[in-house]
ZAVO-699107 format. One record per residue (C-alpha): x, y, z; residue in one letter. Coordinates in nm, 2 decimals, decimal comma, m for minus. Layout:
BEGIN
<node px="X" py="Y" pz="Z" r="A"/>
...
//
This chain:
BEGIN
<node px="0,59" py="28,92" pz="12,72" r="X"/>
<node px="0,63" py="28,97" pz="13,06" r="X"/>
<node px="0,98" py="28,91" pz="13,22" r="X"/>
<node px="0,85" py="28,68" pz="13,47" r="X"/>
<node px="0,72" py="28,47" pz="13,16" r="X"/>
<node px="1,08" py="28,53" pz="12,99" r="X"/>
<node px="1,26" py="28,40" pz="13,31" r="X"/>
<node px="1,04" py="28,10" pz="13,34" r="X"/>
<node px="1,30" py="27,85" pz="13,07" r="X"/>
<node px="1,57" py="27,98" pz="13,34" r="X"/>
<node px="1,39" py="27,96" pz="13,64" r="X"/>
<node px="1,26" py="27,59" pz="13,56" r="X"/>
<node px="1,65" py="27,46" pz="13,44" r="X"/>
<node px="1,78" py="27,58" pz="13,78" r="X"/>
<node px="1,52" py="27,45" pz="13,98" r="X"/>
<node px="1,53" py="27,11" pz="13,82" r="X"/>
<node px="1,91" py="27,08" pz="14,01" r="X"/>
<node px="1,76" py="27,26" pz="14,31" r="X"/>
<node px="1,95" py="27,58" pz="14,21" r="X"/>
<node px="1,82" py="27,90" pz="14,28" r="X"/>
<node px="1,81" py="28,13" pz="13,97" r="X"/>
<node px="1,95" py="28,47" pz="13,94" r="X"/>
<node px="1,66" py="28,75" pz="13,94" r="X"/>
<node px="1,55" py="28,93" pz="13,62" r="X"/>
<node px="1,67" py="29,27" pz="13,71" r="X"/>
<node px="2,03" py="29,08" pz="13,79" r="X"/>
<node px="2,07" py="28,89" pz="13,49" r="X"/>
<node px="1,98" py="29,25" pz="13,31" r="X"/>
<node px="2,27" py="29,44" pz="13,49" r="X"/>
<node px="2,51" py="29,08" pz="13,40" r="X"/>
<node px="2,38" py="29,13" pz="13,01" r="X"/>
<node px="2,53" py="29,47" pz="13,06" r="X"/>
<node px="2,83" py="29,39" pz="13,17" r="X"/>
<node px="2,89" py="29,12" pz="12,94" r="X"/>
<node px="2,79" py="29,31" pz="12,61" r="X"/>
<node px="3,14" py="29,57" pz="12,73" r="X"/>
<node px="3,41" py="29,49" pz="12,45" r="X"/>
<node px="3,26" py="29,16" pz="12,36" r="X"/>
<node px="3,48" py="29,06" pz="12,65" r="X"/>
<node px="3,30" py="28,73" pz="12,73" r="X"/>
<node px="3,28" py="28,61" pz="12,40" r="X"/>
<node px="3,63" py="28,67" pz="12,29" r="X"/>
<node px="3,75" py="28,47" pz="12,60" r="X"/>
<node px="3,54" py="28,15" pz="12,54" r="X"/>
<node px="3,63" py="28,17" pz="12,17" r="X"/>
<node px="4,03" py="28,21" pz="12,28" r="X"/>
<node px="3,91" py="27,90" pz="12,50" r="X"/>
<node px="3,77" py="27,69" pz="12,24" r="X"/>
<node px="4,07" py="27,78" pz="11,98" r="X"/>
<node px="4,29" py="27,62" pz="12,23" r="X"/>
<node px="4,10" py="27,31" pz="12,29" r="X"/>
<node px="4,03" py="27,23" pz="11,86" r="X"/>
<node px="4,39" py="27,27" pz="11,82" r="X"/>
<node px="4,51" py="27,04" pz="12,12" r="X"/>
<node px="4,25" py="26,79" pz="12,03" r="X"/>
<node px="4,30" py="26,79" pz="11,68" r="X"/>
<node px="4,41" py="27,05" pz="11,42" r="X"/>
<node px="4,18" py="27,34" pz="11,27" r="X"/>
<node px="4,33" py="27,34" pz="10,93" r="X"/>
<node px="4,01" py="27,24" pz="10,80" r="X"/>
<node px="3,65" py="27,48" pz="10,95" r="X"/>
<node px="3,32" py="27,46" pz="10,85" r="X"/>
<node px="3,09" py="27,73" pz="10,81" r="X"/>
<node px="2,71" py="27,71" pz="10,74" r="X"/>
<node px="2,42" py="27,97" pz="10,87" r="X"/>
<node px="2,08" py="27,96" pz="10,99" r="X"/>
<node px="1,85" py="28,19" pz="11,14" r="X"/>
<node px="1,65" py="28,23" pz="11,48" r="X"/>
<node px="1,28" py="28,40" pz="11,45" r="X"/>
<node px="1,17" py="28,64" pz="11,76" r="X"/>
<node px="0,83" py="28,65" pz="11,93" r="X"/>
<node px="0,78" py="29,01" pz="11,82" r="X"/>
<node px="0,54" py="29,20" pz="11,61" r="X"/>
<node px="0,77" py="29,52" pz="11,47" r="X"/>
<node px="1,14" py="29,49" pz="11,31" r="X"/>
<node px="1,40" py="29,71" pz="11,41" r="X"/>
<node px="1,80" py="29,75" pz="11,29" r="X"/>
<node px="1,89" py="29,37" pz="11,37" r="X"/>
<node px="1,51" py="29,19" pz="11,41" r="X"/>
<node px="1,40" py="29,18" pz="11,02" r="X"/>
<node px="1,21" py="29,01" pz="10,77" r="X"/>
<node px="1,38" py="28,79" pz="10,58" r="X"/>
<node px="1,42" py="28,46" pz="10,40" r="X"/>
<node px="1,31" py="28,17" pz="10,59" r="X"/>
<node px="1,32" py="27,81" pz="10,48" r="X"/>
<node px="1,00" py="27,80" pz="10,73" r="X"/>
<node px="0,85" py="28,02" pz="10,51" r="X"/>
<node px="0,83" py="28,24" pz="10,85" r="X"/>
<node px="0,70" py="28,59" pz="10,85" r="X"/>
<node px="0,86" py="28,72" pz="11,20" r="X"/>
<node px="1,13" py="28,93" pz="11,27" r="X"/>
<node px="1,43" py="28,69" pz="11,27" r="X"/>
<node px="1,86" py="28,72" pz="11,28" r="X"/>
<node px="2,08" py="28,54" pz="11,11" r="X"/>
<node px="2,36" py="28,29" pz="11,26" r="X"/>
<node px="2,67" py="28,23" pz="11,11" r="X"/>
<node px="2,89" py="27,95" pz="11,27" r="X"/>
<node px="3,22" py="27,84" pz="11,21" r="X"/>
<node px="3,35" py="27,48" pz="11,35" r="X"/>
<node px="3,62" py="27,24" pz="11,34" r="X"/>
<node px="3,58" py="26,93" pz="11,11" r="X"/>
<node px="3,41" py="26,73" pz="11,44" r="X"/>
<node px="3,17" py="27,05" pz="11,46" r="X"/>
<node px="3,34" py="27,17" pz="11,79" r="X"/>
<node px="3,24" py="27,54" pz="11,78" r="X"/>
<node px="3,50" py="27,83" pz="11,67" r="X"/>
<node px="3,33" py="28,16" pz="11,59" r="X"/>
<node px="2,93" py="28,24" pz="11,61" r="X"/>
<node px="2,81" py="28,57" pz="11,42" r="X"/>
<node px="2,51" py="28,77" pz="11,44" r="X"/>
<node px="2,36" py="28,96" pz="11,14" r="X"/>
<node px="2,04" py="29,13" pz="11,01" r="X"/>
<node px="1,76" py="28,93" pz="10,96" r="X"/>
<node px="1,70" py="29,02" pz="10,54" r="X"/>
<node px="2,14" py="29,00" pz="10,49" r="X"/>
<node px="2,19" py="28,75" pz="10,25" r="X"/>
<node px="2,32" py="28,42" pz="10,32" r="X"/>
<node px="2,69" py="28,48" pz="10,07" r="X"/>
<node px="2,76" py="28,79" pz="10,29" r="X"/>
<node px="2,81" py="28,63" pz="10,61" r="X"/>
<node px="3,06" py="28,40" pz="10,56" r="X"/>
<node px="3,39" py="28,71" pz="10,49" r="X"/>
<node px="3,34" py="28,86" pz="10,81" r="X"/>
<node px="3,31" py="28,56" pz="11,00" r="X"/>
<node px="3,59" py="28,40" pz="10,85" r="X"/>
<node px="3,80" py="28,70" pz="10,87" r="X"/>
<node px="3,74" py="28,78" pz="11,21" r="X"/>
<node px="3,83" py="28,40" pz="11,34" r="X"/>
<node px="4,17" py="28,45" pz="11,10" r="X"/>
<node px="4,23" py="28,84" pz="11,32" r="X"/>
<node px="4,09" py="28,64" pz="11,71" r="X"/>
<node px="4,39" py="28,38" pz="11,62" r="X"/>
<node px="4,66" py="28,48" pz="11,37" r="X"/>
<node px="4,58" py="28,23" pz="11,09" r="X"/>
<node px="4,73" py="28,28" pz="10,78" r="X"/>
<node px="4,62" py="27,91" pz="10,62" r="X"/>
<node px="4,33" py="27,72" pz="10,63" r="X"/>
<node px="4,08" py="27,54" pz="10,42" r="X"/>
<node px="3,70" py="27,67" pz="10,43" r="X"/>
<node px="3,41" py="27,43" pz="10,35" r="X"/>
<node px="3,07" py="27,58" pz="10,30" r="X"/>
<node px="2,72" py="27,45" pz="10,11" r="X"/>
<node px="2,62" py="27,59" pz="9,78" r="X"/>
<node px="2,48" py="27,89" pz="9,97" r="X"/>
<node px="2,79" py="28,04" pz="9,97" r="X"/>
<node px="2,87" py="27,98" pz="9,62" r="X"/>
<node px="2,91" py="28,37" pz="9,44" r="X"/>
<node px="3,20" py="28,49" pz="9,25" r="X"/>
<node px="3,26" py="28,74" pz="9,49" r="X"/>
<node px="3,33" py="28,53" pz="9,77" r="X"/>
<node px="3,57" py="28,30" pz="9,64" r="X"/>
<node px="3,74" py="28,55" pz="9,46" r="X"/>
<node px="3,78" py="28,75" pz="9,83" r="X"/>
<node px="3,84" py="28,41" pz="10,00" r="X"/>
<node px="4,12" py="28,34" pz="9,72" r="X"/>
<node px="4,26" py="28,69" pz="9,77" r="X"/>
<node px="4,30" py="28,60" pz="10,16" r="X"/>
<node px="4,48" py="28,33" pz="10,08" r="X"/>
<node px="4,19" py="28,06" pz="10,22" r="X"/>
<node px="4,17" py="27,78" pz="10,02" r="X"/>
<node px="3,78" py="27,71" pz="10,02" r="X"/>
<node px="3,54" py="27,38" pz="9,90" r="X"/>
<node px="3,22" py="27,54" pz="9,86" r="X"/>
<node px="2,92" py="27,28" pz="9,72" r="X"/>
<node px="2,81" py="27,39" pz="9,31" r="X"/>
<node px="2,47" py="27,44" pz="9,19" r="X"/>
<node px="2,39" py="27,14" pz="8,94" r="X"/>
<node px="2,28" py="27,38" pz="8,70" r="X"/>
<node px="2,65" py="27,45" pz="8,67" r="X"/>
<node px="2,72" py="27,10" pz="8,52" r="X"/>
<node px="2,62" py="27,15" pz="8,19" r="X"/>
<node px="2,88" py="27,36" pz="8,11" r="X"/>
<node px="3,15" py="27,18" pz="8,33" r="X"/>
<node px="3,08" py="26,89" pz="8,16" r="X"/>
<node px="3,06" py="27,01" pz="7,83" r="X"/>
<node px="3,30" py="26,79" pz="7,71" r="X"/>
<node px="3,18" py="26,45" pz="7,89" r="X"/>
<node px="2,84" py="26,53" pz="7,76" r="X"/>
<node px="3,01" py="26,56" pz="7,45" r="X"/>
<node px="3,15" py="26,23" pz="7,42" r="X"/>
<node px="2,99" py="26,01" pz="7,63" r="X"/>
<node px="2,69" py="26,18" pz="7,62" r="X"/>
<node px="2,41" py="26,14" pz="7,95" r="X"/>
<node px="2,60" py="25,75" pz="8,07" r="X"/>
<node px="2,79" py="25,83" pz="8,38" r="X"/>
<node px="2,90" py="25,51" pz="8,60" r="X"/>
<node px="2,77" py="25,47" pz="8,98" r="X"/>
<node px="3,08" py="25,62" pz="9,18" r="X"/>
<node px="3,28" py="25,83" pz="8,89" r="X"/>
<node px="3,43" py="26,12" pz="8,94" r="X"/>
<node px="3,51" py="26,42" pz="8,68" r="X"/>
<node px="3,79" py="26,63" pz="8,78" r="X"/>
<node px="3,78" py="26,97" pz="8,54" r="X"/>
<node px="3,70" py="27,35" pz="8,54" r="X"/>
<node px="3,44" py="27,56" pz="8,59" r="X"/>
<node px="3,40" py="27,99" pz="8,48" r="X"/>
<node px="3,45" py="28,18" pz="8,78" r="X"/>
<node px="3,25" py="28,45" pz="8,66" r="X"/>
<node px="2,98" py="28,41" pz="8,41" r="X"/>
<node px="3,01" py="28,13" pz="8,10" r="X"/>
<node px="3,39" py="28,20" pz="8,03" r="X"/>
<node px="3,46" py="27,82" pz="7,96" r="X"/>
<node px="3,84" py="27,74" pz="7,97" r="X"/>
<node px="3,76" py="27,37" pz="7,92" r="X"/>
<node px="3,74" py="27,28" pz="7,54" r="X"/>
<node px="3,47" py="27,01" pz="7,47" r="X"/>
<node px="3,69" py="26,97" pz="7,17" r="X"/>
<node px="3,93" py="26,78" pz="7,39" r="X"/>
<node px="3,79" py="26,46" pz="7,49" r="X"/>
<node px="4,03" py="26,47" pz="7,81" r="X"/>
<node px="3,93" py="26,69" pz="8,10" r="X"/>
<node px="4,15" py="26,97" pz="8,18" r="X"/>
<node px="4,33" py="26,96" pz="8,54" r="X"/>
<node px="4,28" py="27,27" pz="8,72" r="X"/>
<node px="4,62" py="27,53" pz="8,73" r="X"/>
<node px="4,61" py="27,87" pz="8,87" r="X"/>
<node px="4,84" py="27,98" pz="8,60" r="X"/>
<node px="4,73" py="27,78" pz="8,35" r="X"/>
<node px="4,34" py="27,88" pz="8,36" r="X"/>
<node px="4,30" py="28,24" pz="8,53" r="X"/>
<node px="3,93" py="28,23" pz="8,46" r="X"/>
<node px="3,82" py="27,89" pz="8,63" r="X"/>
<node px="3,83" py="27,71" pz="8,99" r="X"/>
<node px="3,85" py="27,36" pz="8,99" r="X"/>
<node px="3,51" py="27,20" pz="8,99" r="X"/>
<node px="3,51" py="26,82" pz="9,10" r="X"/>
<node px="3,17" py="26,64" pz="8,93" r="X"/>
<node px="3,08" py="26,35" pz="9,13" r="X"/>
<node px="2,78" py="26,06" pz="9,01" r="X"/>
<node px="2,62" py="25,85" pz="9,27" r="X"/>
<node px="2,31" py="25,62" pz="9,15" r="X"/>
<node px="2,17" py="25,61" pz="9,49" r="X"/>
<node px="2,14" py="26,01" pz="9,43" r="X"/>
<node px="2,00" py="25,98" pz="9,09" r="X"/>
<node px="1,71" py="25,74" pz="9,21" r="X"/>
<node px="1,61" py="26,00" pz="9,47" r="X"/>
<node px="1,68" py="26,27" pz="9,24" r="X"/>
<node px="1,43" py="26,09" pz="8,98" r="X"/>
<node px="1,20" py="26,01" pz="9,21" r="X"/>
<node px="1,12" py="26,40" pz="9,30" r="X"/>
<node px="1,15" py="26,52" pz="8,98" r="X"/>
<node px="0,84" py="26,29" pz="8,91" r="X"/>
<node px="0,66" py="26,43" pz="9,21" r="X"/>
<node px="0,77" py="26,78" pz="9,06" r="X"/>
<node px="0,61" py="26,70" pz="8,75" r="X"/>
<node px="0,28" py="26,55" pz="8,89" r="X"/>
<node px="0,22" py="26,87" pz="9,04" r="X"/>
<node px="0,32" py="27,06" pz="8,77" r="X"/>
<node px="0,04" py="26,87" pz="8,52" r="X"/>
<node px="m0,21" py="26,88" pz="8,79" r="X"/>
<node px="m0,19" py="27,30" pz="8,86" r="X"/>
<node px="m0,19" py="27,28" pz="8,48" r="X"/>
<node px="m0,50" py="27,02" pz="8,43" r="X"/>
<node px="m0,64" py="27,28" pz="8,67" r="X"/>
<node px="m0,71" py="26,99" pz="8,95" r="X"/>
<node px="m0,46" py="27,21" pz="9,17" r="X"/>
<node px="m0,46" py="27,56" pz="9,30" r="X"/>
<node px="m0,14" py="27,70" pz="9,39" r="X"/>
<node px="0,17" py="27,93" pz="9,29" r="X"/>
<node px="0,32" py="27,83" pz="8,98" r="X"/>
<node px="0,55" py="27,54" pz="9,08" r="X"/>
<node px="0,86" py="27,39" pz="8,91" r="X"/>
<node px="0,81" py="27,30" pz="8,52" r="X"/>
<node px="0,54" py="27,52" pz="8,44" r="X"/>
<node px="0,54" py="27,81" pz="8,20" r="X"/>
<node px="0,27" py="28,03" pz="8,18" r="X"/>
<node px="0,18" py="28,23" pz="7,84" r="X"/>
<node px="m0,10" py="28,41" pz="7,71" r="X"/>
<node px="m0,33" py="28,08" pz="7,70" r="X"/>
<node px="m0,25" py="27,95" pz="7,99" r="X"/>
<node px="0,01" py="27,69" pz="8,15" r="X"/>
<node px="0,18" py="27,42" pz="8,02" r="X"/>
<node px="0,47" py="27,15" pz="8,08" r="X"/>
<node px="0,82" py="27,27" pz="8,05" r="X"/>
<node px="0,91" py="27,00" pz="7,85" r="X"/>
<node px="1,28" py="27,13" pz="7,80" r="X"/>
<node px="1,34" py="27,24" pz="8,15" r="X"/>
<node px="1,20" py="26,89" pz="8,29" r="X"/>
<node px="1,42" py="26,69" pz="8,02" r="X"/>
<node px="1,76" py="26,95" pz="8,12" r="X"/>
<node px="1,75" py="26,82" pz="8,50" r="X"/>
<node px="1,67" py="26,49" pz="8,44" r="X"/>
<node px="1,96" py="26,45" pz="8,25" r="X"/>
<node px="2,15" py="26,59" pz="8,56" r="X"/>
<node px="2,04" py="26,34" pz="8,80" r="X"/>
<node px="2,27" py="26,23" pz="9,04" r="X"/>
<node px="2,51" py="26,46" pz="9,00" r="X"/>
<node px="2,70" py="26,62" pz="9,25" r="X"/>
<node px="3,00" py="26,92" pz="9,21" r="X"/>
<node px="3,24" py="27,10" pz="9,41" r="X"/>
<node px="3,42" py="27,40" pz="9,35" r="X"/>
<node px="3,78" py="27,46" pz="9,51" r="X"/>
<node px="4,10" py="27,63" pz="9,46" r="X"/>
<node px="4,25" py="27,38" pz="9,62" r="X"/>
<node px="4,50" py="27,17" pz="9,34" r="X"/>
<node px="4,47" py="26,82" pz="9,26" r="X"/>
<node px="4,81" py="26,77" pz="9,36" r="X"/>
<node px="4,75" py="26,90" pz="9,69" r="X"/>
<node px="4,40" py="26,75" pz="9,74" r="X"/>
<node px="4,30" py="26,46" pz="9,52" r="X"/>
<node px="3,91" py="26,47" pz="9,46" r="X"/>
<node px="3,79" py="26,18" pz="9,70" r="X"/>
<node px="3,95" py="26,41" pz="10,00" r="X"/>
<node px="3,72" py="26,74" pz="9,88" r="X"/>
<node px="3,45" py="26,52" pz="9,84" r="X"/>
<node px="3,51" py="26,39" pz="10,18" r="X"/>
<node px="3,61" py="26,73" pz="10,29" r="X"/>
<node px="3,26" py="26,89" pz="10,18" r="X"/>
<node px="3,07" py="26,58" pz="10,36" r="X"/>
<node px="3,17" py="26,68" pz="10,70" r="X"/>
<node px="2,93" py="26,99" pz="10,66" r="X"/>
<node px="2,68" py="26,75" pz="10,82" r="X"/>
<node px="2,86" py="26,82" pz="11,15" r="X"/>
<node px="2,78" py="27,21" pz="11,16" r="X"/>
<node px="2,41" py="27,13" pz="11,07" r="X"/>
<node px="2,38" py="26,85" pz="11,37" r="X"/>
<node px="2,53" py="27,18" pz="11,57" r="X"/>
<node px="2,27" py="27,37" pz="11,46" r="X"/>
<node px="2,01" py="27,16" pz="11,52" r="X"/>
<node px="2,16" py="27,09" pz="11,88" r="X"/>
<node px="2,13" py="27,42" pz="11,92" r="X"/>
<node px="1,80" py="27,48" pz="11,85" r="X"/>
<node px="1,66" py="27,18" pz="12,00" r="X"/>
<node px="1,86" py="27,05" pz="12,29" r="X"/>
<node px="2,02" py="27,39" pz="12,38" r="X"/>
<node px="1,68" py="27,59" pz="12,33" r="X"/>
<node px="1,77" py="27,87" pz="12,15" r="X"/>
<node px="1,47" py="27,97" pz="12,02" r="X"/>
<node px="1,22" py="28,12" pz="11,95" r="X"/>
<node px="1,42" py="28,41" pz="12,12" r="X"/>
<node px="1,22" py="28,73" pz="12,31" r="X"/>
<node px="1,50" py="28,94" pz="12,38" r="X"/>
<node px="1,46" py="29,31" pz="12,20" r="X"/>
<node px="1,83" py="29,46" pz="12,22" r="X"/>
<node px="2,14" py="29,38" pz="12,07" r="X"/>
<node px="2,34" py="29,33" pz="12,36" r="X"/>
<node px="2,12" py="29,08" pz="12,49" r="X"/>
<node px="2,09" py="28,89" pz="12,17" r="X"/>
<node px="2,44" py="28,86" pz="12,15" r="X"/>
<node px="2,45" py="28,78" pz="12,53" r="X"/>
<node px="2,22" py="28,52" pz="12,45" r="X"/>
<node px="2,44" py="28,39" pz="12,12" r="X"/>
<node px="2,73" py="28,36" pz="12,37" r="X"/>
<node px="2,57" py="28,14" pz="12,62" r="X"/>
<node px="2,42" py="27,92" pz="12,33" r="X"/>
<node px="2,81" py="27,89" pz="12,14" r="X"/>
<node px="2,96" py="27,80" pz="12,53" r="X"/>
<node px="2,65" py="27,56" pz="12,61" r="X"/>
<node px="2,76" py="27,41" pz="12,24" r="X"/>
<node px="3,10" py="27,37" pz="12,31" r="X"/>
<node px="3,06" py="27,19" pz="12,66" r="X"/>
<node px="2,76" py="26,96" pz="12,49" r="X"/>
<node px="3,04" py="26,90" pz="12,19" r="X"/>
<node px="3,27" py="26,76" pz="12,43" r="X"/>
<node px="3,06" py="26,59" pz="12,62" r="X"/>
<node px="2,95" py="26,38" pz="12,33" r="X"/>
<node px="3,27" py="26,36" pz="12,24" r="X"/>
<node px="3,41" py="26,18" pz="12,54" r="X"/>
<node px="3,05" py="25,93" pz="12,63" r="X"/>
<node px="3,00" py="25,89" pz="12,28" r="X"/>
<node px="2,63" py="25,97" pz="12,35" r="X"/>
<node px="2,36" py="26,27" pz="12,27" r="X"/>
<node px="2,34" py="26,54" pz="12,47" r="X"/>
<node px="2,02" py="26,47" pz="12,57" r="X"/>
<node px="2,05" py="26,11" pz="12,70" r="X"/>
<node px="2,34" py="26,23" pz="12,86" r="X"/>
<node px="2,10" py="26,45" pz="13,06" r="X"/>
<node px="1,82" py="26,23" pz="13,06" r="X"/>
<node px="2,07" py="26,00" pz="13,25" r="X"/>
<node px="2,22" py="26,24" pz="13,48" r="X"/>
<node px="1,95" py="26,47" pz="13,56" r="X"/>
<node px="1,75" py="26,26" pz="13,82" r="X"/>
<node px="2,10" py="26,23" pz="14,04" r="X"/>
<node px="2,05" py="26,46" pz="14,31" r="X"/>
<node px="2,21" py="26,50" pz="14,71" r="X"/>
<node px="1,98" py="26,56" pz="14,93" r="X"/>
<node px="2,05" py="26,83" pz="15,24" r="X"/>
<node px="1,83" py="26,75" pz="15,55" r="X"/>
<node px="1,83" py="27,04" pz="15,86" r="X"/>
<node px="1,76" py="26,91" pz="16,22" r="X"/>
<node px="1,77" py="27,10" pz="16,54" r="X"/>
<node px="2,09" py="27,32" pz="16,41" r="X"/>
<node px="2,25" py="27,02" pz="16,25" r="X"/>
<node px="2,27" py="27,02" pz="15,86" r="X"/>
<node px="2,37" py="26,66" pz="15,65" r="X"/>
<node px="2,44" py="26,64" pz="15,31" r="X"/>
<node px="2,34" py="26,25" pz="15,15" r="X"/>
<node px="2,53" py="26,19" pz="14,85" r="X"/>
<node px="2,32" py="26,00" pz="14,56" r="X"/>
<node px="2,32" py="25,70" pz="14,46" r="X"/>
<node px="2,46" py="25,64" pz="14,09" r="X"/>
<node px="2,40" py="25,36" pz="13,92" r="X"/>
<node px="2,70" py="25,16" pz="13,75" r="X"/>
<node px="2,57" py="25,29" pz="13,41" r="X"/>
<node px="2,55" py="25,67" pz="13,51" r="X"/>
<node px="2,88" py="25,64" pz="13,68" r="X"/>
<node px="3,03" py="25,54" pz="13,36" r="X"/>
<node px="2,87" py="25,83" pz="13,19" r="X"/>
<node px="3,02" py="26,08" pz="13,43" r="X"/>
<node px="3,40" py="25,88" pz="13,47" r="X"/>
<node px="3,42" py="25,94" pz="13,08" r="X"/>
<node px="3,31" py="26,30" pz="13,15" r="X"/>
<node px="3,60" py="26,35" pz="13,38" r="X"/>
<node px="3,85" py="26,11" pz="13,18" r="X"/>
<node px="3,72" py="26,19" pz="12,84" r="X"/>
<node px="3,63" py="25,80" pz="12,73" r="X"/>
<node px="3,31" py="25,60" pz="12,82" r="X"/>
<node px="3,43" py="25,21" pz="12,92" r="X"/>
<node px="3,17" py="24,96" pz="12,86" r="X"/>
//
């Protein structure tokens, strides 16, 4: 591509204001400069320390990853191949971020397109502990993250962590409810027990009708795993498992071509129903579970459970940032001005952050709102006048809360 087409996003989102954009060769030489010591980056992230921890505290971050694709043909040492839930086949990166529990952004990471989602999170998490002297800290992340080895090197730092479980877990979690009350969980109940950190080393006896509660002492080989049962989630659970098995019988009636989906085992003669496998997760329906080291003394479930929910705020970030903040698809080729290009998105996220915060209003109909109010600059014979715009009562509420930090109605 061209740069004239790569400056044409940045030439169009100054002209909109009537700003003049900077040249391509300039913003090269800037990219440069800005790539030195990771200078930039460090000072915004100083910056937005500051601001989470004056606005509210950062005992509790979030950290989730995602991954931006490149208009390019060839990989190199950062642009690979990788997993894609887009089922993409370009050269792509992958993003770790780290935010508070409002999803005001802490620390952004850049990585190699084919690295593994549960090698990210250490060195992100470290490296925000090193920027900022934190010794304690709680850190939430999906199932993704769920391995032995990072929780055990999380537990080592001493980070207490909620990380989301796999629901193929729950078997053995819940041995002993499954035990003695067999499939019947209530809508809303919770199971507070154990679960192996490594392998199928099960502390919990299903003898014992009682759950265990979780001590680091007491049970060297588990975390506490918190089981939670919703019926609203076993309805939609149900409901795909049925779509999963339509499938499954119609690539096996042969009405279907495709790869071998979910529930279908092929042999010597053919495919056929999993019968076991599709009777083992319908019995696991609804469930939810939670791993933490994290003691129930300190944290009762509901506030893990509540904890772990927040994750939705570091996914609307995400999205934010690929949607309203543009940051892909992405055409830069070198590392410098990938990162370069990482820090403007994490500064763009933090002002958008904290502009929703104080309209109470999206980024983009913030924008939508505020982009048509222009001045106007009229030259005559030598003489230059500026004409303010003029703002509707509605957009000058939008930008008094920008400058106060609350939207009056």
């Amino acid at each position: 591509m061209k740069p004239a087409s790569r400056n044409h996003h940045l030439h169009r989102a100054f002209d909109t204001p009537g700003r003049v954009p900077a040249s391509y060769a300039t913003m090269k030489r800037t990219l440069a400069r800005a790539a030195v010591g990771g200078s930039y980056r460090d000072q915004i992230a100083t910056l937005c320390f500051e601001h989470a921890v004056s606005s509210g505290d950062v005992s509790l971050v979030l950290y989730d990853v995602t991954t931006l694709y490149f208009e390019a043909e060839k990989e190199d040492d950062l642009r690979k191949v990788g997993y894609s839930k887009e089922r993409r086949v370009d050269p792509q990166i992958v993003v770790g971020l780290l935010v508070d529990r409002h999803g005001f952004p802490l620390e952004i990471g850049c990585y190699e397109g084919n690295k593994a989602e549960t090698a990210t999170i250490i060195p992100i998490v470290k490296q925000f502990q090193t920027r900022h002297d934190i010794e304690d800290m709680v850190v939430v992340a999906d199932a993704g993250m769920l391995s032995a080895t990072n929780l055990r090197e999380l537990d080592e730092a001493n980070l207490r962590f909620i990380v989301g479980s796999r629901v193929t877990k729950a078997p053995l979690d819940l041995a002993s409810h499954f035990r003695w009350h067999g499939d019947a969980f209530a809508d809303g109940q919770v199971i507070d027990t154990l679960t192996p950190r490594t392998g199928r080393r099960n502390e919990n006896d299903p003898a014992h009708r009682a759950e265990p509660v979780w001590d680091r002492d007491l049970h060297p080989g588990s975390w506490r795993a918190v089981w939670a049962y919703s019926a609203k989630r076993a309805a939609r659970d149900n409901k795909t498992l049925t779509l999963q098995e339509n499938r499954a019988r119609a690539v096996i009636a042969g009405e279907k071509a495709a790869r071998t989906p979910r529930f279908v085992k092929t042999s010597g003669d053919g495919h056929r129903l999993d019968e076991t496998a599709l009777a083992r997760a319908r019995r696991l329906v609804g469930l939810k579970g939670y791993v933490t080291n994290i003691p129930a003394p300190v944290m009762p479930a509901g506030e893990v459970i509540g904890s772990y929910h927040d994750l939705w705020h570091v996914e609307q970030s995400f999205r934010m940032s690929k949607t309203d903040l543009r940051a892909r698809p992405m055409f830069h080729r070198t590392r410098d001005a990938i990162e370069a290009h990482l820090t403007i998105v994490f500064t763009a996220l933090a002002v958008s952050r904290e502009v929703q915060a104080r309209t109470s209003l999206a980024i983009r109909n913030v924008i939508r709102q505020l982009r048509p109010l222009r001045s106007a600059t009229i030259a005559i014979n030598g003489a230059t006048q500026t004409f303010a715009p003029a703002i509707p009562t509605e957009q000058q509420a939008i930008l008094d809360a920008i400058h106060s930090g609350q939207l009056t109605h």
